[in-house]
LOMAR-546985 format. One record per residue: x, y, z of N, C-alpha, C in turn. Coordinates in Angstrom, 2 decimals, m for minus. Example, Ala and Ser with C-alpha at 12.3 -4.5 7.8 and 13.67 -1.06 7.14 Angstrom:
# residues 2
PT        nX        nY        nZ       caX       caY       caZ        cX        cY        cZ
PT     13.19     m5.69      7.80     12.30     m4.50      7.80     13.20     m3.30      7.80
PT     12.85     m2.25      7.08     13.67     m1.06      7.14     12.90      0.03      7.87
//
This chain:
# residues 252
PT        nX        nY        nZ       caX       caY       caZ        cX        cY        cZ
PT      0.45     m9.54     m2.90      1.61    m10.19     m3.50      2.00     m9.49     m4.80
PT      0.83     m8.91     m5.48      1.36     m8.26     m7.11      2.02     m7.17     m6.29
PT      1.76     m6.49     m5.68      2.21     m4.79     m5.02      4.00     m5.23     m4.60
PT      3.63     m6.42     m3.97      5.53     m6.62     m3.56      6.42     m7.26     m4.43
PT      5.79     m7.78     m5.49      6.62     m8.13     m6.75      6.31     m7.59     m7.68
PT      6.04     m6.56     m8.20      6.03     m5.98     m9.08      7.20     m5.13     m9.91
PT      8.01     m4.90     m8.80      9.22     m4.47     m9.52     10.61     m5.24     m9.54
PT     10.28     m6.21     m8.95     11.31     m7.87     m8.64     11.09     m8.82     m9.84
PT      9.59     m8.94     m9.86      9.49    m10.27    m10.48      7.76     m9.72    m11.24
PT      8.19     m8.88    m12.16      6.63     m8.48    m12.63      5.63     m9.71    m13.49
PT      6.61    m10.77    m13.86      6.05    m11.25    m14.43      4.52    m12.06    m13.28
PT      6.00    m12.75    m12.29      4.80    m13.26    m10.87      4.01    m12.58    m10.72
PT      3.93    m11.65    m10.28      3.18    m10.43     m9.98      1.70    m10.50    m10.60
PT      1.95    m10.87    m12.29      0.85    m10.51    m12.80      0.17    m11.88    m12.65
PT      0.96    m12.93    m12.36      0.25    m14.31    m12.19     m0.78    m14.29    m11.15
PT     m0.36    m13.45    m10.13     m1.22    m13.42     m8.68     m1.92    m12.53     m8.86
PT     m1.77    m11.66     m9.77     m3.77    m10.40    m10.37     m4.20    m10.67    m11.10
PT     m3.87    m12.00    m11.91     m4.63    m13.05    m12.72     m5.67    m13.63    m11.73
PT     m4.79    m14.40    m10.73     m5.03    m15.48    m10.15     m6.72    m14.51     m9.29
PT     m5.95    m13.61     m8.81     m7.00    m12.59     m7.85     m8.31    m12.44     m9.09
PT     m8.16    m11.94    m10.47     m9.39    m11.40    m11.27    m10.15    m12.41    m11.18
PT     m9.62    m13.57    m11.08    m10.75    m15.12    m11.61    m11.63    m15.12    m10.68
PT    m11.37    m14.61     m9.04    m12.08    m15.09     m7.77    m12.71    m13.86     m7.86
PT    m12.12    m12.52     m8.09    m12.93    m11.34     m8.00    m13.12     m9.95     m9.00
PT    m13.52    m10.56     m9.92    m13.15     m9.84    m11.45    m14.40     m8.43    m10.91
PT    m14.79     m8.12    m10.61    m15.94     m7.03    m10.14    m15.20     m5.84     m9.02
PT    m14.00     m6.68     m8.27    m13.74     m5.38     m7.33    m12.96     m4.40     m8.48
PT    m12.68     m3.17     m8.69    m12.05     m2.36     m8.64    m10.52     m2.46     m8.69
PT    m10.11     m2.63     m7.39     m8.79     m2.58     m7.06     m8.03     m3.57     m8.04
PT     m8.96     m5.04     m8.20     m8.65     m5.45     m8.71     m7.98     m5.85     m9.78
PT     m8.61     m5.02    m11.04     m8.96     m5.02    m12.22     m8.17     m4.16    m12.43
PT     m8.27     m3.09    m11.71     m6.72     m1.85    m11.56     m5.21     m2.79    m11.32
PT     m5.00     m3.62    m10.65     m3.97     m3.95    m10.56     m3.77     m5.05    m11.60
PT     m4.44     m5.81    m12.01     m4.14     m6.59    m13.28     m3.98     m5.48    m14.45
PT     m3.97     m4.68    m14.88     m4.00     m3.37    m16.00     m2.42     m3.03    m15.50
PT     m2.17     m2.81    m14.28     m0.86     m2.37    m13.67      0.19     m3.41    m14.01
PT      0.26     m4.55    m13.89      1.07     m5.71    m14.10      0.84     m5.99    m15.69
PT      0.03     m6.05    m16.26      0.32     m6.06    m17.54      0.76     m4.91    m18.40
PT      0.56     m3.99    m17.92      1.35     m2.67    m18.18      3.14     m3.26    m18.42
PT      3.35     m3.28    m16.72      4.41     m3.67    m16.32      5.29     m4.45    m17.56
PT      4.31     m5.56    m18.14      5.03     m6.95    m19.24      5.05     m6.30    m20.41
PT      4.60     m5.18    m20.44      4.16     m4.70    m21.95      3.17     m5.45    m23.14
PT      1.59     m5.66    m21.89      0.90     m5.93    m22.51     m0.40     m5.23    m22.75
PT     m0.06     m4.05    m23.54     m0.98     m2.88    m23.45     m2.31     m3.07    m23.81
PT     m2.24     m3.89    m24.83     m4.02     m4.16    m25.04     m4.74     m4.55    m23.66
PT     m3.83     m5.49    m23.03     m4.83     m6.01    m21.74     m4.63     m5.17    m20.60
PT     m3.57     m4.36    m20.62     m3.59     m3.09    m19.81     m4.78     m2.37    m20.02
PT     m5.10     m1.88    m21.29     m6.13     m0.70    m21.87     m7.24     m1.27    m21.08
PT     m7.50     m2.37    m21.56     m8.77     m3.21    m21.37     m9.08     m3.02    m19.88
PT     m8.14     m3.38    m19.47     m8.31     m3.38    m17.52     m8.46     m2.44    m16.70
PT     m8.00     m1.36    m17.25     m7.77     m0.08    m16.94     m9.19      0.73    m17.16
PT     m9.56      0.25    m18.80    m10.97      0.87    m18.81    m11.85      0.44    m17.88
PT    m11.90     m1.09    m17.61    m12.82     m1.68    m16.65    m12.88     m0.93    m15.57
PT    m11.62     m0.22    m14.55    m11.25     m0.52    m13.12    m12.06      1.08    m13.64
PT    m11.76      1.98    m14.34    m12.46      3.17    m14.59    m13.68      3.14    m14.92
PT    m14.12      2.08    m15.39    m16.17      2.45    m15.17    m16.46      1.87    m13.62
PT    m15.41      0.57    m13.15    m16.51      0.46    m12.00    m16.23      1.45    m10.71
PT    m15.00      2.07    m10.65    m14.80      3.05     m9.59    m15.03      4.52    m10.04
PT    m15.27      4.78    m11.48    m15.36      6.42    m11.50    m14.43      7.05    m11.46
PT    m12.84      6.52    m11.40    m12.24      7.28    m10.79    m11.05      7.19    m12.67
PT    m10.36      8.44    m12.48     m9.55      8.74    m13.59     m7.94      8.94    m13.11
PT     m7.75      7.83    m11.88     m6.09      8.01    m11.46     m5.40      7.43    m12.15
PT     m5.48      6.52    m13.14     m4.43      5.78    m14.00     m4.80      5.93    m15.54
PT     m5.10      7.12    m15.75     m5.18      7.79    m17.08     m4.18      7.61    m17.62
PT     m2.89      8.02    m16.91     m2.04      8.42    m17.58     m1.27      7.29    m18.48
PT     m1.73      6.11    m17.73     m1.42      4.40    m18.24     m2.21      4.01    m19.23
PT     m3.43      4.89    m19.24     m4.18      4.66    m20.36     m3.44      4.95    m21.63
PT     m3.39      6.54    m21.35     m2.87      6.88    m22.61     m1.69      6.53    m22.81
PT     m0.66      6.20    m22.33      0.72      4.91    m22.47      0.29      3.87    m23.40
PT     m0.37      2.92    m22.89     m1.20      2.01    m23.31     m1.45      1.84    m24.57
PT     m2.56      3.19    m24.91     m3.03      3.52    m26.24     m1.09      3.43    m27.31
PT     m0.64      4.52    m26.54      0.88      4.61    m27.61      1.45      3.11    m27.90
PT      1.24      2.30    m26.67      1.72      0.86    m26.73      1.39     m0.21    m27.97
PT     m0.20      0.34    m28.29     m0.72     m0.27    m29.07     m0.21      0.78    m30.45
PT      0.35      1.46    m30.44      0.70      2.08    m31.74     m0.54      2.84    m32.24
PT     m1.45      3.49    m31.08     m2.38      4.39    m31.60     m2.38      5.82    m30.74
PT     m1.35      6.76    m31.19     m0.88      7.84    m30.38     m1.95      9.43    m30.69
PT     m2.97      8.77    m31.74     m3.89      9.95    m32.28     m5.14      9.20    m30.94
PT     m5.28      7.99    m30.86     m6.62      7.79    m29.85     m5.72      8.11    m27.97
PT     m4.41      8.02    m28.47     m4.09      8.65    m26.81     m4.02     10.15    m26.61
PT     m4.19     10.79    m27.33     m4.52     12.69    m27.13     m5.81     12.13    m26.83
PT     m6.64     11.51    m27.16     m8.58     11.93    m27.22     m8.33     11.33    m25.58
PT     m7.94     10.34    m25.53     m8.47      9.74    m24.55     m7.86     10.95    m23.25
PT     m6.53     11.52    m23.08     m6.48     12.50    m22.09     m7.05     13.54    m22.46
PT     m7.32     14.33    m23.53     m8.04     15.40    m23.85     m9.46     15.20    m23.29
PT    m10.01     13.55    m23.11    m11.25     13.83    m22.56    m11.39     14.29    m21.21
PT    m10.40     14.01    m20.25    m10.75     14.15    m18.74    m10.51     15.44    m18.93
PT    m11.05     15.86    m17.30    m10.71     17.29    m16.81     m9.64     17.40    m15.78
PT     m8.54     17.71    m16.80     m7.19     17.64    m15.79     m7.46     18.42    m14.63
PT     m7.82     19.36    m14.48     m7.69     20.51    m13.37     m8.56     19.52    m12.27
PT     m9.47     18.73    m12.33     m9.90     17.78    m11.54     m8.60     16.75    m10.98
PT     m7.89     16.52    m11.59     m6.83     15.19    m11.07     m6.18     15.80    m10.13
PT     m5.70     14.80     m9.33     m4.57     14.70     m8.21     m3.21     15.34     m8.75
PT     m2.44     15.97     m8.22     m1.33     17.17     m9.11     m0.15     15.78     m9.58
PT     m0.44     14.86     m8.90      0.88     13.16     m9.62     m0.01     12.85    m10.55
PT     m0.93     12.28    m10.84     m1.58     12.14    m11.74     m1.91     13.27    m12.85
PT     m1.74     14.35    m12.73     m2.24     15.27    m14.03     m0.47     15.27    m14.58
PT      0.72     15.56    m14.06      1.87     15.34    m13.99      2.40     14.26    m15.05
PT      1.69     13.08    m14.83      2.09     11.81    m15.15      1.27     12.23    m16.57
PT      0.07     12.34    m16.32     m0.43     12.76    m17.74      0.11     13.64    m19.06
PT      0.29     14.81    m18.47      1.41     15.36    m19.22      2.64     14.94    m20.03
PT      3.16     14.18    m19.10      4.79     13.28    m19.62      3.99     12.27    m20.93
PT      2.77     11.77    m20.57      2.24     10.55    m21.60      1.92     11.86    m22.64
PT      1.04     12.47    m22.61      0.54     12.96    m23.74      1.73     13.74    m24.66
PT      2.93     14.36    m23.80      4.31     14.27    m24.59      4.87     13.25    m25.33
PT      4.95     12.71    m24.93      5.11     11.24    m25.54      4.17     10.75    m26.73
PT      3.00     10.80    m26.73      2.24     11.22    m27.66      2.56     11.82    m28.61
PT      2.81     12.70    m28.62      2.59     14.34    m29.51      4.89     13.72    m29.81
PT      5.24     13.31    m29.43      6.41     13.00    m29.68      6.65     11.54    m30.94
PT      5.43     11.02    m30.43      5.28      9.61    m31.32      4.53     10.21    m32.68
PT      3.95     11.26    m33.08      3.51     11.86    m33.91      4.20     12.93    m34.74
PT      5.42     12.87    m34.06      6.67     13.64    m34.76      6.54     15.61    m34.46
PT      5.41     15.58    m33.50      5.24     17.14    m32.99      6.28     17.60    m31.58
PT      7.20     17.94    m32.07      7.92     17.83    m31.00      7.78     19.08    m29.95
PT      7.62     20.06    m30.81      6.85     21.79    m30.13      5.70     21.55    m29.69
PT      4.84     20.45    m30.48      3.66     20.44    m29.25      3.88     19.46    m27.94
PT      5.05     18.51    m28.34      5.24     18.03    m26.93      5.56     18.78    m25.92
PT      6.55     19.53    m26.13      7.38     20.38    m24.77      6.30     21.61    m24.84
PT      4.84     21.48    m24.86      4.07     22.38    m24.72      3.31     21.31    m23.80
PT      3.35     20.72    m24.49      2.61     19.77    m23.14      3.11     19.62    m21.80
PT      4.25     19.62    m22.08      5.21     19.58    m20.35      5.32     20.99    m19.80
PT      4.55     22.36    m20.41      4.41     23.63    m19.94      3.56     23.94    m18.85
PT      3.64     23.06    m17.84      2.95     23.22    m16.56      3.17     23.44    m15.38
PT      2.63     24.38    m14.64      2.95     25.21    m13.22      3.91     24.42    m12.59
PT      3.79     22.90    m12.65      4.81     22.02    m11.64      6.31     21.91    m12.38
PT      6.54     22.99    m13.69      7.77     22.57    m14.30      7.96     24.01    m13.54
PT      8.58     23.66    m12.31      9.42     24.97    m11.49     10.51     24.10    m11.14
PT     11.77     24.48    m11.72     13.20     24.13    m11.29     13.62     24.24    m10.02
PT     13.20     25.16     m9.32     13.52     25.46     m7.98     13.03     24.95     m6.98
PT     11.76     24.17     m7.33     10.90     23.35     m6.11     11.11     22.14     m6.19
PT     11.14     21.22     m5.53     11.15     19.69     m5.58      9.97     18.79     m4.92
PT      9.37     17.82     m5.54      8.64     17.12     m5.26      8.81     15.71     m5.88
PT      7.50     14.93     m5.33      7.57     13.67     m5.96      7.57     13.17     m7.43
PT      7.11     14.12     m8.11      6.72     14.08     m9.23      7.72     14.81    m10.27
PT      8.32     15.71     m9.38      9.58     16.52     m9.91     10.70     15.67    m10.96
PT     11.13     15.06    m10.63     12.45     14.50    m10.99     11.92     13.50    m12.80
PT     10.99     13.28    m12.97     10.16     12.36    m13.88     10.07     13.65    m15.12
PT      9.34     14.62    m14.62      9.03     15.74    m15.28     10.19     16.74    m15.73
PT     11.11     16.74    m15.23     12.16     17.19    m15.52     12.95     16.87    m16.71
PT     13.05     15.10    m16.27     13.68     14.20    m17.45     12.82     14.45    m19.05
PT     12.17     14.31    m18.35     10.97     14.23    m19.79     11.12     15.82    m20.23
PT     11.07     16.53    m20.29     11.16     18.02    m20.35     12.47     18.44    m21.21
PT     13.60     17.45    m20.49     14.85     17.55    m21.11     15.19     16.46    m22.09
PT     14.25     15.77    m22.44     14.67     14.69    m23.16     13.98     15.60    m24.49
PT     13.01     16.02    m24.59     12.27     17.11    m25.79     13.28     18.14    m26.27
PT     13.73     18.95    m24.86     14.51     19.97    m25.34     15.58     18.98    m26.33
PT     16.28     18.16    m26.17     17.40     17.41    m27.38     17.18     17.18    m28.15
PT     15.52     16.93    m28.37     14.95     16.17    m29.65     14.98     17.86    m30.56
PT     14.79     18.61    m29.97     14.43     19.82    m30.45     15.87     20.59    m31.01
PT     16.90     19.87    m30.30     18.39     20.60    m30.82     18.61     22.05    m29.47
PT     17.92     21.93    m28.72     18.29     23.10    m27.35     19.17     22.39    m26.16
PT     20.44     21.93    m26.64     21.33     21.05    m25.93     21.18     21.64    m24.46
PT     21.86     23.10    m24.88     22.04     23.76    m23.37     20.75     24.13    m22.47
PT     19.43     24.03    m23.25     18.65     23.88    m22.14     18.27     22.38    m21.82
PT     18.15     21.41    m22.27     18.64     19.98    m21.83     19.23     19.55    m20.69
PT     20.42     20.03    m20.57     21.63     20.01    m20.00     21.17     20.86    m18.90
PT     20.28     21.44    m19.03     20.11     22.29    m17.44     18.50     21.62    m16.80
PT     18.00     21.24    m17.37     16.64     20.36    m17.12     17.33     19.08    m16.84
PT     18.18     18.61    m17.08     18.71     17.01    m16.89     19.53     17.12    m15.56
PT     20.23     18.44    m15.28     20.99     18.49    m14.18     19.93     18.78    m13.36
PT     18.93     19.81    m13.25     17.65     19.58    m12.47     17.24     18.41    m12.10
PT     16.78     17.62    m12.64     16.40     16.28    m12.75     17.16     15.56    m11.57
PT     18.30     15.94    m11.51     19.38     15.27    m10.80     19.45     15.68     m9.47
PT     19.08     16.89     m9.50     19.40     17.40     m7.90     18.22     17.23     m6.97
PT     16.77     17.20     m8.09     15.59     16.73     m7.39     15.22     15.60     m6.70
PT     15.84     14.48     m7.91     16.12     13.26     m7.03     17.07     13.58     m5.67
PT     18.21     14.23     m5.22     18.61     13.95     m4.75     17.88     14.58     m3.25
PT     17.79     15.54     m3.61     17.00     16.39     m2.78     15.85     15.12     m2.07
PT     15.44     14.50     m2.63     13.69     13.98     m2.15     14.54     12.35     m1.90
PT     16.06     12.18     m1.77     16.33     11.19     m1.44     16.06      9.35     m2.30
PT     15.71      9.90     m3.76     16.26      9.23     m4.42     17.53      8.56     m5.24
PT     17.22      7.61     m5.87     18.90      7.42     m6.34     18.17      7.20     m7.79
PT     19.23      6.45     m8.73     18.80      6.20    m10.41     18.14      4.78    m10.14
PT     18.00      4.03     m9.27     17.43      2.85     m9.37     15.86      2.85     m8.78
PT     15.62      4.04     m7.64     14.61      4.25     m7.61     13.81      5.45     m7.40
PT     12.87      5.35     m8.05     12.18      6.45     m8.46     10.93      6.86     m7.25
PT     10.90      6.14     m6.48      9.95      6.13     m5.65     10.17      7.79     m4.56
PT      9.78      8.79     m3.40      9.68      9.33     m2.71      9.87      8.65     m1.61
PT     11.01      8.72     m0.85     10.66      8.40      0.31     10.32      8.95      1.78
PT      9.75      8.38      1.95      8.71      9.29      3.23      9.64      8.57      4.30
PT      9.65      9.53      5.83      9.58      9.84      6.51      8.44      9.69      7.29
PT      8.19      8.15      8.14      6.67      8.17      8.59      6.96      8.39     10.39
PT      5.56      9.01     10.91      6.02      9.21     12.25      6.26      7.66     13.13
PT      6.79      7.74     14.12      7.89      6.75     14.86      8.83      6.16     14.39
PT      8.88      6.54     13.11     10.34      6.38     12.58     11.56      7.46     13.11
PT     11.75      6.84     14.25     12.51      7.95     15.17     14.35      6.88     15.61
PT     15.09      8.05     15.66     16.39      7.59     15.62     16.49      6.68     17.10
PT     16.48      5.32     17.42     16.94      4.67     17.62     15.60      3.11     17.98
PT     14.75      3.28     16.94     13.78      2.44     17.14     13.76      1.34     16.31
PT     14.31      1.47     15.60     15.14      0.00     14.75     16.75     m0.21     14.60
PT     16.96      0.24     15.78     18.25     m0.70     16.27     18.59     m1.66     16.44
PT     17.63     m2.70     16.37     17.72     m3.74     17.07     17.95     m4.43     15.57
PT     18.70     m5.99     15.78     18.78     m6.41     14.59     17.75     m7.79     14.51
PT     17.70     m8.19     12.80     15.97     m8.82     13.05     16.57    m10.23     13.66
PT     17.94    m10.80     13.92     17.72    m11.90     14.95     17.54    m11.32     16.21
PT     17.67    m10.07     16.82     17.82    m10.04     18.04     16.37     m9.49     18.40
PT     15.34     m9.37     17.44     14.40     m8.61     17.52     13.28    m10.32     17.37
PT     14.16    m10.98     16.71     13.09    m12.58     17.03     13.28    m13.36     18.04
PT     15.04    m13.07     18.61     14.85    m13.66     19.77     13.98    m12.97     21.03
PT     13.84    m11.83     20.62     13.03    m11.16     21.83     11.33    m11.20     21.78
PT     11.13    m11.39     20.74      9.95    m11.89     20.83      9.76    m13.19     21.08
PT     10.76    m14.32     20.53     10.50    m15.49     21.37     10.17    m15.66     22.80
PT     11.14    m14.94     23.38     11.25    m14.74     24.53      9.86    m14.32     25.27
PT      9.58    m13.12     24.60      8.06    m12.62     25.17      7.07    m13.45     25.24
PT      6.90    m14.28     24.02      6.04    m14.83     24.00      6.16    m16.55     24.83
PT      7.13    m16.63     25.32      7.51    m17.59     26.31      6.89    m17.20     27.73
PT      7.39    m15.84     28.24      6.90    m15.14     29.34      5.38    m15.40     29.67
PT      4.62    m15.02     28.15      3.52    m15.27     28.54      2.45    m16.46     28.30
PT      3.39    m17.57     27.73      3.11    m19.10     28.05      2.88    m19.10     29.58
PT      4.22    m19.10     30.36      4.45    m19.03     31.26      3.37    m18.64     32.15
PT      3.13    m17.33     31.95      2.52    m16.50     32.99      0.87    m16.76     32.61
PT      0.32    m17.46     31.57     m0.92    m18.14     31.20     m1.01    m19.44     32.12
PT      0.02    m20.51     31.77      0.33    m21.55     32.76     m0.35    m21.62     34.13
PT      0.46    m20.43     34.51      0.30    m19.81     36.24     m0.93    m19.83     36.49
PT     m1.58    m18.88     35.79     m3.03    m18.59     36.01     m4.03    m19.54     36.17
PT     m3.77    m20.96     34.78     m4.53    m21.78     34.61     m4.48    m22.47     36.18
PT     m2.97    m22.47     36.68     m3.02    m23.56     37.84     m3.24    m22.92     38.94
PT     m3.62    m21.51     39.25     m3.96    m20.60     40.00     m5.75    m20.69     40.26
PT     m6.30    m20.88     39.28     m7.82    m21.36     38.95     m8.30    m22.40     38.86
PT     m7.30    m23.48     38.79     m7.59    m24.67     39.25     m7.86    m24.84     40.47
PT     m6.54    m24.57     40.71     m6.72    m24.86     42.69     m7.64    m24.04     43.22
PT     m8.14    m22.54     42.92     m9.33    m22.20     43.79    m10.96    m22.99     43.50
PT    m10.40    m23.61     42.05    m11.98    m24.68     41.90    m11.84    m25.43     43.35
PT    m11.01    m25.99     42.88    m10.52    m27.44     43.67    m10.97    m27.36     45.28
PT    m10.84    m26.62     45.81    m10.82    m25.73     47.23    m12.22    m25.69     47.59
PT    m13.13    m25.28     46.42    m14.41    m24.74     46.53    m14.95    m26.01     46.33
PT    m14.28    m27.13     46.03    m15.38    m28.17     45.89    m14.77    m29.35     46.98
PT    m14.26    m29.21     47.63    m13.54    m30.42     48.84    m14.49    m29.90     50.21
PT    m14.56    m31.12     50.89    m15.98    m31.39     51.92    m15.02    m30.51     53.28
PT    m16.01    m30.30     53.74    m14.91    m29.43     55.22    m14.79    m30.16     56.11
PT    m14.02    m29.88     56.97    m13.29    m30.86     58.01    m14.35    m31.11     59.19
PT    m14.35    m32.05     59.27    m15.27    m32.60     60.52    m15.21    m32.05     61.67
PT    m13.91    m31.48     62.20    m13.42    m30.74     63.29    m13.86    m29.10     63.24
PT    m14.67    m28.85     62.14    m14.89    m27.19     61.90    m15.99    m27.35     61.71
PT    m16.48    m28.82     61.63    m18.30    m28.75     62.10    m18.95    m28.12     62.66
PT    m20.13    m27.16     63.05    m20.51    m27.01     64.01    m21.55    m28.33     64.62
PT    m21.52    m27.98     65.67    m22.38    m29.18     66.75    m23.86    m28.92     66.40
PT    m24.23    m30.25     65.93    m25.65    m30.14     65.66    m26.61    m30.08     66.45
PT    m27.66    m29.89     66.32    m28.69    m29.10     66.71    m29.42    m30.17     67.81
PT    m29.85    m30.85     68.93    m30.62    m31.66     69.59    m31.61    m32.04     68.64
PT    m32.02    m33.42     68.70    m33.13    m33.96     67.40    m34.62    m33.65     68.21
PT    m35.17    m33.17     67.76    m36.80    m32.80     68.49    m37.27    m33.59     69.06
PT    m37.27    m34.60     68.13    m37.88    m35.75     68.53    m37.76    m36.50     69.78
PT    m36.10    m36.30     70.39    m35.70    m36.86     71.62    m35.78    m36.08     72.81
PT    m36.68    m35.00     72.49    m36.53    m33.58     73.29    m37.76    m34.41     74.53
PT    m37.68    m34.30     76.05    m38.49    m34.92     77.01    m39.58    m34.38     76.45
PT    m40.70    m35.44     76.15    m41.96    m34.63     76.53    m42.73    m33.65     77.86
PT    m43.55    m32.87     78.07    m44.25    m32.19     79.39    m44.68    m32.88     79.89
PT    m44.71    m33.20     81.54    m45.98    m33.94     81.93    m47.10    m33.29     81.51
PT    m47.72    m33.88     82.14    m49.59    m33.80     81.96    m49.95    m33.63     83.69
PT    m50.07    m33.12     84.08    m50.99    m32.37     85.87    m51.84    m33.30     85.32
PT    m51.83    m34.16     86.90    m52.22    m35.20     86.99    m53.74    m34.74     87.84
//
């Protein structure tokens, strides 16, 4: 429920990874997604907090980059360099080291270094010519430095980048997400519309009321069959009783 309201109704969202930490404050996922929703409200201390948790009990360093957000949130942009300076980027997932970058700009931007920000965004994935998921984020951010810096016209060409990447990967300005292309998502397999797709499952599942019905009264009657006495007329003729059988004489 936090995953499908999170960008509708973040506040709900975080009510239900509340609601989830109380019953299971130890999983992981968990503790990650309450850090995510309070992120979301802009509540970075309990973001930090959650975030550190979900990172000692899984080991894992994918929402660094929220860390160091976090840290800036709280108005401490000298403990958000340490905290990404500690991992080993070349270890992260290429969205996650990405995402890192843009924060620790941001950083180094909240500290009034603006040359060391757009040094921070100096990474193999700032290629104008390629597009990816991560593209269009990195771009913005890239061009939002160059202005701070007074390099309008390279701005202006990182911002129009920005623009064509989204479009390219089939985004719009409202969402930022990638959208995939999953297999059987094939041209004419959701044609159907969702009343005509519930009446047809009504339907199916009528069929096989139906055709359950059948069976039951199909198995009845062969009980039924197997337990009724047979006809007197399909008797066979019993056997002479021994007992009435003539005795032998006796030779007299």
């Amino acid at each position: 429920m936090a995953a499908q309201l999170i960008d509708e109704d973040p506040e709900l969202a975080h009510k239900h990874a509340l609601a989830a930490s109380r019953r299971a404050g130890r999983i992981a996922i968990v503790r990650e997604t309450l850090g995510i929703t309070a992120y979301a409200l802009g509540d970075f201390a309990l973001a930090l907090r959650e975030l550190r948790t979900y990172r000692r009990i899984s080991g894992k360093d994918d929402q660094i980059a929220l860390m160091v957000d976090s840290e800036r949130g709280v108005g401490r942009p000298d403990r958000a360099l340490e905290t990404g300076r500690a991992v080993d980027r070349d270890a992260l997932p290429t969205p996650v080291r990405v995402a890192l970058a843009i924060a620790m700009s941001g950083a180094r931007l909240d500290q009034g270094e603006a040359e060391l920000a757009l040094g921070e965004l100096q990474i193999p994935e700032l290629d104008p010519d390629r597009a990816f998921e991560w593209s269009p984020a990195l771009f913005s951010a890239h061009a939002a430095v160059l202005e701070d810096l007074g390099r309008d016209e390279e701005a202006a060409f990182w911002s129009a980048r920005a623009e064509v990447a989204a479009e390219a990967l089939g985004m719009n300005e409202d969402d930022e997400d990638e959208i995939f292309v999953e297999d059987g998502m094939i041209e004419g397999e959701f044609d159907e519309t969702p009343a005509e797709a519930e009446a047809e499952a009504e339907a199916e599942a009528e069929a096989e009321a139906e055709a359950e019905a059948e069976a039951e009264a199909e198995a009845e009657a062969v009980t039924t069959d197997e337990h009724m006495p047979a006809d007197e007329s399909d008797a066979p003729a019993s056997a002479p009783d021994d007992s009435e059988a003539e005795a032998p004489k006796e030779d007299s």
